[in-house]
Backbone as JSON Lines, residues from 0, in Angstrom:
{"i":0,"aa":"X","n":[0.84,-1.17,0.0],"ca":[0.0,0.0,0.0],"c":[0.89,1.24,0.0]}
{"i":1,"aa":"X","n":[0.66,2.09,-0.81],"ca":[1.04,4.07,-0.83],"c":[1.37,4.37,0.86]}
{"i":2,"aa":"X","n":[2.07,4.79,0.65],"ca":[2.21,5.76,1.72],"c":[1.68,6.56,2.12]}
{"i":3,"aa":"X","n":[0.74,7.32,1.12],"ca":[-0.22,8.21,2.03],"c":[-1.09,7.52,2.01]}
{"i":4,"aa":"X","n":[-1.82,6.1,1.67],"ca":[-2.55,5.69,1.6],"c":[-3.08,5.18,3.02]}
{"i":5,"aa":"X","n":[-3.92,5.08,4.39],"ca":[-3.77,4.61,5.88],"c":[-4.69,2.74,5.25]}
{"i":6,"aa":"X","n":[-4.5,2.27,6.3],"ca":[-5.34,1.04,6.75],"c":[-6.16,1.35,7.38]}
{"i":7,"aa":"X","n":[-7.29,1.28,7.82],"ca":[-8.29,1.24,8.89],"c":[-8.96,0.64,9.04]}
{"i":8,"aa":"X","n":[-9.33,-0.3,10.3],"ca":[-10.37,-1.2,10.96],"c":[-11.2,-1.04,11.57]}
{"i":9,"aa":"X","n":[-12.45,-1.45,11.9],"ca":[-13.25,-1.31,12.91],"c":[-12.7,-0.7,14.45]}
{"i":10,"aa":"X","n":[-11.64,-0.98,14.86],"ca":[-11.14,0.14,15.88],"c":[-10.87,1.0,15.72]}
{"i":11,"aa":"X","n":[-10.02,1.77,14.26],"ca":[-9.55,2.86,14.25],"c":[-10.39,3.74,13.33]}
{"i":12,"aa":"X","n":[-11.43,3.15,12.88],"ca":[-12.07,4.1,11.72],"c":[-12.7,5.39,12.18]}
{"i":13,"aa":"X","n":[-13.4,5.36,13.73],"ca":[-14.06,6.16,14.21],"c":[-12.92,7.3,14.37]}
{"i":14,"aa":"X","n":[-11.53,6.87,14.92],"ca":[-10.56,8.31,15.16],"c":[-10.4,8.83,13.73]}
{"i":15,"aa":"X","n":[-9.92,7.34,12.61],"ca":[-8.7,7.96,11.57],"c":[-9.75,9.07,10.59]}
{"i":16,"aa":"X","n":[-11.02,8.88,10.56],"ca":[-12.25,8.79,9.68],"c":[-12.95,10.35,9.68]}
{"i":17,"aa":"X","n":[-14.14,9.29,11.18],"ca":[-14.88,10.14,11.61],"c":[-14.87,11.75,12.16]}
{"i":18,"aa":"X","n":[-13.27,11.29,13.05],"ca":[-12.96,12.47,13.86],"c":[-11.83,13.37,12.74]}
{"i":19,"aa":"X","n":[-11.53,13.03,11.26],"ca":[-10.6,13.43,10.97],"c":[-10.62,15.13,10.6]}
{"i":20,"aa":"X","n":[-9.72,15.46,10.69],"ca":[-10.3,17.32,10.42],"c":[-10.29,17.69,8.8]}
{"i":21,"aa":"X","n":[-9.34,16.9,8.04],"ca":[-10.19,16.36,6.86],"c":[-10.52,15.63,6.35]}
{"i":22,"aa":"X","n":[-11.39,16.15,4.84],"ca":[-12.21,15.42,4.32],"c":[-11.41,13.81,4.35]}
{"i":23,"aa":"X","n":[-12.19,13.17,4.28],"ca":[-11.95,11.36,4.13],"c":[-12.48,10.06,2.85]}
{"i":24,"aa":"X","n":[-11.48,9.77,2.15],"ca":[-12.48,9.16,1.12],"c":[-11.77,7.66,1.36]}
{"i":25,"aa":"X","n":[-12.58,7.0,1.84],"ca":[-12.4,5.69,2.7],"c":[-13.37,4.61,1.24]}
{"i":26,"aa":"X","n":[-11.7,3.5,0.86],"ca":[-11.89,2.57,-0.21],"c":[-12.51,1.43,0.37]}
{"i":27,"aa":"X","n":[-13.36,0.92,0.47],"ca":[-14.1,-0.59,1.0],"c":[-13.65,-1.43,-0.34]}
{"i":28,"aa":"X","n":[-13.0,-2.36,0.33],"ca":[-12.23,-3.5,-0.6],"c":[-12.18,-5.05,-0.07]}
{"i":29,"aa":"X","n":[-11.53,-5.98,-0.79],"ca":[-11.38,-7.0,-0.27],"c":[-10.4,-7.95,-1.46]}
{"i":30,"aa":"X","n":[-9.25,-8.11,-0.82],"ca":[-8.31,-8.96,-1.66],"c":[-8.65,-10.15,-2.59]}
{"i":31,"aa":"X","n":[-9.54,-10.36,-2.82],"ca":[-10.48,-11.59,-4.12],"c":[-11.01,-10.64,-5.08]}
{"i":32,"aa":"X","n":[-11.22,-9.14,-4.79],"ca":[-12.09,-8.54,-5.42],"c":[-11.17,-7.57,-6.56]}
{"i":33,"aa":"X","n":[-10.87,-8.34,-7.95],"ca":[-10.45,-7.7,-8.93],"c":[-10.46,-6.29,-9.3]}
{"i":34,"aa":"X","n":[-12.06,-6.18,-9.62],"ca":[-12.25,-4.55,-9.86],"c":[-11.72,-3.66,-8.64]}
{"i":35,"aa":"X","n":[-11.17,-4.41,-6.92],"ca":[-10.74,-3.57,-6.12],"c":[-9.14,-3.24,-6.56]}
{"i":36,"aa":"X","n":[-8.62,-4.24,-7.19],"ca":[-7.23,-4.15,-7.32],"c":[-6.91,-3.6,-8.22]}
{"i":37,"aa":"X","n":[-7.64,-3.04,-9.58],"ca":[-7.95,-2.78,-10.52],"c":[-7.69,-1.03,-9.9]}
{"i":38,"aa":"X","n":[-8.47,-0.93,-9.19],"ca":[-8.82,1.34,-8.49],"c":[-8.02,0.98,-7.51]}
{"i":39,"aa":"X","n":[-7.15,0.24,-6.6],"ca":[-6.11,0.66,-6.2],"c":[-4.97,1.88,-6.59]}
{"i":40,"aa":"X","n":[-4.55,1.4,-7.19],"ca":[-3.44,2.11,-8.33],"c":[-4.27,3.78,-8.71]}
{"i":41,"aa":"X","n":[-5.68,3.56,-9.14],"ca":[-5.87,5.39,-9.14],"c":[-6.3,6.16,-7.45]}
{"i":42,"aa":"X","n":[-6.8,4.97,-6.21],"ca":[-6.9,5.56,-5.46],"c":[-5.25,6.07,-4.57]}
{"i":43,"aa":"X","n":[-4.5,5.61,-4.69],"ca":[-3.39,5.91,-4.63],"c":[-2.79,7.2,-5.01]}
{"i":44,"aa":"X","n":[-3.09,7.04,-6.07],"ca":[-2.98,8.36,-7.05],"c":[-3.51,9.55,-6.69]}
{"i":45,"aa":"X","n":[-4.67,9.71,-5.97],"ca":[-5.39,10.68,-5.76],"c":[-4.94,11.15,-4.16]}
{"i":46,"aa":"X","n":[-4.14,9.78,-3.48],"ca":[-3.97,10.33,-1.84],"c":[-2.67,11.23,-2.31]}
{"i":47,"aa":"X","n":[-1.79,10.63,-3.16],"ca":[-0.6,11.68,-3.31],"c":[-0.89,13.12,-4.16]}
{"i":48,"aa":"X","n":[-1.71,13.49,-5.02],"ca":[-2.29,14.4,-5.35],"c":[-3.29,15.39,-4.92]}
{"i":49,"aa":"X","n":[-3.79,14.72,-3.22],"ca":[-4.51,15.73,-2.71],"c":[-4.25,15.82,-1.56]}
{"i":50,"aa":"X","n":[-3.04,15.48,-1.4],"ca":[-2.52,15.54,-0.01],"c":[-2.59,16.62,0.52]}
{"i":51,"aa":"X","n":[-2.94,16.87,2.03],"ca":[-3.6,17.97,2.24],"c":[-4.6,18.49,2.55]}
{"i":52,"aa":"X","n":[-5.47,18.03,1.66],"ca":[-6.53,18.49,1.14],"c":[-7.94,17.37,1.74]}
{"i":53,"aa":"X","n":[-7.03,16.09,1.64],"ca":[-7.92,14.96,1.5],"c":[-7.35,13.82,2.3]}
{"i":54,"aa":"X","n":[-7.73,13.24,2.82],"ca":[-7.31,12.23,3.92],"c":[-7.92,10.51,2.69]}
{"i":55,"aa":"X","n":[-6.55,9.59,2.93],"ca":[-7.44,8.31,1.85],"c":[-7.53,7.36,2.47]}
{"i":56,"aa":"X","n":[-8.45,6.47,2.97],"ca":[-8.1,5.07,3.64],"c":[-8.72,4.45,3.07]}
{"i":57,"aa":"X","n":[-8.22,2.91,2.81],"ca":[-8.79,1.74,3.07],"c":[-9.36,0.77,4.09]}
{"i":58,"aa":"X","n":[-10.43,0.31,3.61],"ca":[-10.85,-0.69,4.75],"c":[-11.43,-2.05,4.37]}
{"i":59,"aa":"X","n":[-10.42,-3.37,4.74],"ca":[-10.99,-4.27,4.29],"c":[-12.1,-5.34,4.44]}
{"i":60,"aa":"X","n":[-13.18,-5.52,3.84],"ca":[-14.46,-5.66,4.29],"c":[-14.25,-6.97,5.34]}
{"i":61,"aa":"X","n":[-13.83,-7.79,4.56],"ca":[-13.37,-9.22,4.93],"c":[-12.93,-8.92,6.68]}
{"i":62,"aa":"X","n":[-12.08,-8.23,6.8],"ca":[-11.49,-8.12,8.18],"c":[-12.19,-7.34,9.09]}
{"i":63,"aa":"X","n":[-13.23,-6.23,8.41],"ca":[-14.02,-5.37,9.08],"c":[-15.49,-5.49,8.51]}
{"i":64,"aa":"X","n":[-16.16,-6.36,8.93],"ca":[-17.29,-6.5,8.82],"c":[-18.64,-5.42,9.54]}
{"i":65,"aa":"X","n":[-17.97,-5.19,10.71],"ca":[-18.85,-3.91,11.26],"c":[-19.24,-2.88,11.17]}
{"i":66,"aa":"X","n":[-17.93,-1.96,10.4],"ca":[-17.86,-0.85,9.39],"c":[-18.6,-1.64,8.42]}
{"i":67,"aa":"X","n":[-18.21,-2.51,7.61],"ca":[-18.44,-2.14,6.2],"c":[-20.35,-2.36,6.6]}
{"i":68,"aa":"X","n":[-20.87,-3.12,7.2],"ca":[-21.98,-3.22,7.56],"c":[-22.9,-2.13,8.61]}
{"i":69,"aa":"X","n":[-22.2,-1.44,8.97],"ca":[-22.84,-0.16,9.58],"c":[-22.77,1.02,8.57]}
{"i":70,"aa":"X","n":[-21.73,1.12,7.48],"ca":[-22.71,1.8,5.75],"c":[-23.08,1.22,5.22]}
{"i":71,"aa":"X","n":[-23.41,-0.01,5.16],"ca":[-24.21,-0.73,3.71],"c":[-23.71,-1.22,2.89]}
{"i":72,"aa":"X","n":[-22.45,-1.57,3.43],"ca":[-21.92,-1.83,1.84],"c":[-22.06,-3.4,1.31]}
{"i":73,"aa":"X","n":[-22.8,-3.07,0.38],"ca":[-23.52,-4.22,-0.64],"c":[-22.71,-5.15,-1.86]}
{"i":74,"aa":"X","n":[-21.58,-4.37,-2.23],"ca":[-20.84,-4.26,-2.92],"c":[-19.7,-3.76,-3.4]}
{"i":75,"aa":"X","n":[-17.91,-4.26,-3.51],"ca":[-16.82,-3.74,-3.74],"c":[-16.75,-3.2,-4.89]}
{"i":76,"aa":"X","n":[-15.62,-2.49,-5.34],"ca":[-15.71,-1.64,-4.78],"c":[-16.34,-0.53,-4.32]}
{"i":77,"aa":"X","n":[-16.45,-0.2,-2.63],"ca":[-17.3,1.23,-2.43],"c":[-16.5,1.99,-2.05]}
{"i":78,"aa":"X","n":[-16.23,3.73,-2.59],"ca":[-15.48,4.68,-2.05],"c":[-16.98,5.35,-1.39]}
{"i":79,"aa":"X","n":[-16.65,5.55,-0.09],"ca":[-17.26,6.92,0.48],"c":[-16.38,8.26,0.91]}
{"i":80,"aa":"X","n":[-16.71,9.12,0.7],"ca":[-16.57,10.53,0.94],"c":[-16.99,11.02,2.31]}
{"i":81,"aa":"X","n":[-15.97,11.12,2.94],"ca":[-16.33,11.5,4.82],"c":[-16.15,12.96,5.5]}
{"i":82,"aa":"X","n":[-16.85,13.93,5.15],"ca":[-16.53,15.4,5.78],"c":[-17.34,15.69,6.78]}
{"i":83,"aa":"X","n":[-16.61,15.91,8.09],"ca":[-17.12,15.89,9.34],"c":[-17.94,14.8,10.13]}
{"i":84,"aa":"X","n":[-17.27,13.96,9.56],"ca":[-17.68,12.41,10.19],"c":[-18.9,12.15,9.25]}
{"i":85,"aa":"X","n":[-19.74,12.61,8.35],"ca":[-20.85,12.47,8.05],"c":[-20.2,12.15,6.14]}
{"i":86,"aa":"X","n":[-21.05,11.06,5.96],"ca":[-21.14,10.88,4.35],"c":[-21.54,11.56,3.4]}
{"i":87,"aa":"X","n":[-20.79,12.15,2.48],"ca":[-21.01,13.07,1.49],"c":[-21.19,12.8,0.15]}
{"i":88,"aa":"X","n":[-20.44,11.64,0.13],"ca":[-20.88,11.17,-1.52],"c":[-20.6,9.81,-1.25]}
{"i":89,"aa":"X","n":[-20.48,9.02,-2.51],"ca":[-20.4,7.33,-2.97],"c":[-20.42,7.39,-4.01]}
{"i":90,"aa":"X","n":[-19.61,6.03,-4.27],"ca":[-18.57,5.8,-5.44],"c":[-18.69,4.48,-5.29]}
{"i":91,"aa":"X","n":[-19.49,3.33,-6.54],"ca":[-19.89,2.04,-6.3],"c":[-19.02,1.91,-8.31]}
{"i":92,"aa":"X","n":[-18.08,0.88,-7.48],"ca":[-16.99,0.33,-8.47],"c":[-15.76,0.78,-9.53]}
{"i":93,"aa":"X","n":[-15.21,0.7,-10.1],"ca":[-14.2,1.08,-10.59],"c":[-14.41,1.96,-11.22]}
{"i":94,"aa":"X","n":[-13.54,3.42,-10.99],"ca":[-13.63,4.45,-12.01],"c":[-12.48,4.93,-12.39]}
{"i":95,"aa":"X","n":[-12.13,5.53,-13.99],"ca":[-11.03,6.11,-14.21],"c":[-10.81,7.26,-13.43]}
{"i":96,"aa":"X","n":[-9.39,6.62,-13.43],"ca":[-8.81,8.39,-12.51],"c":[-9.31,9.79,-12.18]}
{"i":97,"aa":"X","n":[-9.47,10.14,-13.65],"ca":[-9.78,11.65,-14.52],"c":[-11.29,12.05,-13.51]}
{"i":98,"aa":"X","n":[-11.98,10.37,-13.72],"ca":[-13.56,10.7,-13.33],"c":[-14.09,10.79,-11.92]}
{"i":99,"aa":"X","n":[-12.87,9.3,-11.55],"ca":[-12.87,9.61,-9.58],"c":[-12.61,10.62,-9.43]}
{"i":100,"aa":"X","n":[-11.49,11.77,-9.85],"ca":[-10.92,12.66,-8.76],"c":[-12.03,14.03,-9.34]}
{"i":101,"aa":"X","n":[-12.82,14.08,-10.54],"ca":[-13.78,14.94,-10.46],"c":[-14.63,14.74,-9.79]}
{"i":102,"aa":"X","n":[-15.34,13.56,-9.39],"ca":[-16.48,13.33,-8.5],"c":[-15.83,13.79,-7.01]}
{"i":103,"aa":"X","n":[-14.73,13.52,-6.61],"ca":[-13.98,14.07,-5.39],"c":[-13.81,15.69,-5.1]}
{"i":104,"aa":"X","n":[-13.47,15.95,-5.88],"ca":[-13.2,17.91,-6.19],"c":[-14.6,18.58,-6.06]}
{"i":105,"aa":"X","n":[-15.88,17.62,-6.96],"ca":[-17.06,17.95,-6.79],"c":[-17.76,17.9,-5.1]}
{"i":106,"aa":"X","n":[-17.29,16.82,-4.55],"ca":[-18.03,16.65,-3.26],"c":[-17.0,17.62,-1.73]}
{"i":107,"aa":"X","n":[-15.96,18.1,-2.76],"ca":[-15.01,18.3,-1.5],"c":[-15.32,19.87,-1.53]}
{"i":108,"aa":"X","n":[-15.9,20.83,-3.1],"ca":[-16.25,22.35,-2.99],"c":[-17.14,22.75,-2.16]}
């Protein structure tokens, strides 16, 4: 994983996340899940390009079932968008770069 990229689990999501002072766009994934490994590589891309600006974590469903089941998540990949602990947008499966980081810029103005 990136370096600016964090891990987060069901213990730490509420500090790294919820409480973060910024925005948060938290990847719900799971290592079987192709199309996740597939937006790795652009979510990456976007923690070193908005550094700053934008806080990026992953969280893997498989290992965190409580998170991923206290948003809903129905299906990998899910990006959510976290400003002020509260959900701002969603992002259900693989998107090019160009299009993730406009939907991001859009939810972060």
């Amino acid at each position: 994983m990136a370096g600016k990229v964090i891990e987060v689990t069901d213990e730490t999501f509420r500090v790294e996340v919820l409480e973060s002072p910024l925005p948060v766009l938290v990847d719900f994934w799971a290592a079987w899940c192709a199309p996740c490994r597939m937006l790795a590589p652009v979510v990456e891309a976007l923690a070193e390009e908005m550094e700053g600006r934008l806080k990026v974590a992953k969280l893997n469903v498989d290992e965190n079932r409580e998170t991923a089941s206290r948003y809903g998540i129905m299906s990998i990949p899910t990006l959510l968008l976290f400003k002020g602990g509260e959900v701002r947008g969603k992002v259900i499966g693989y998107r090019p770069k160009a299009e993730l980081a406009r939907t991001v810029e859009s939810l972060l103005a």
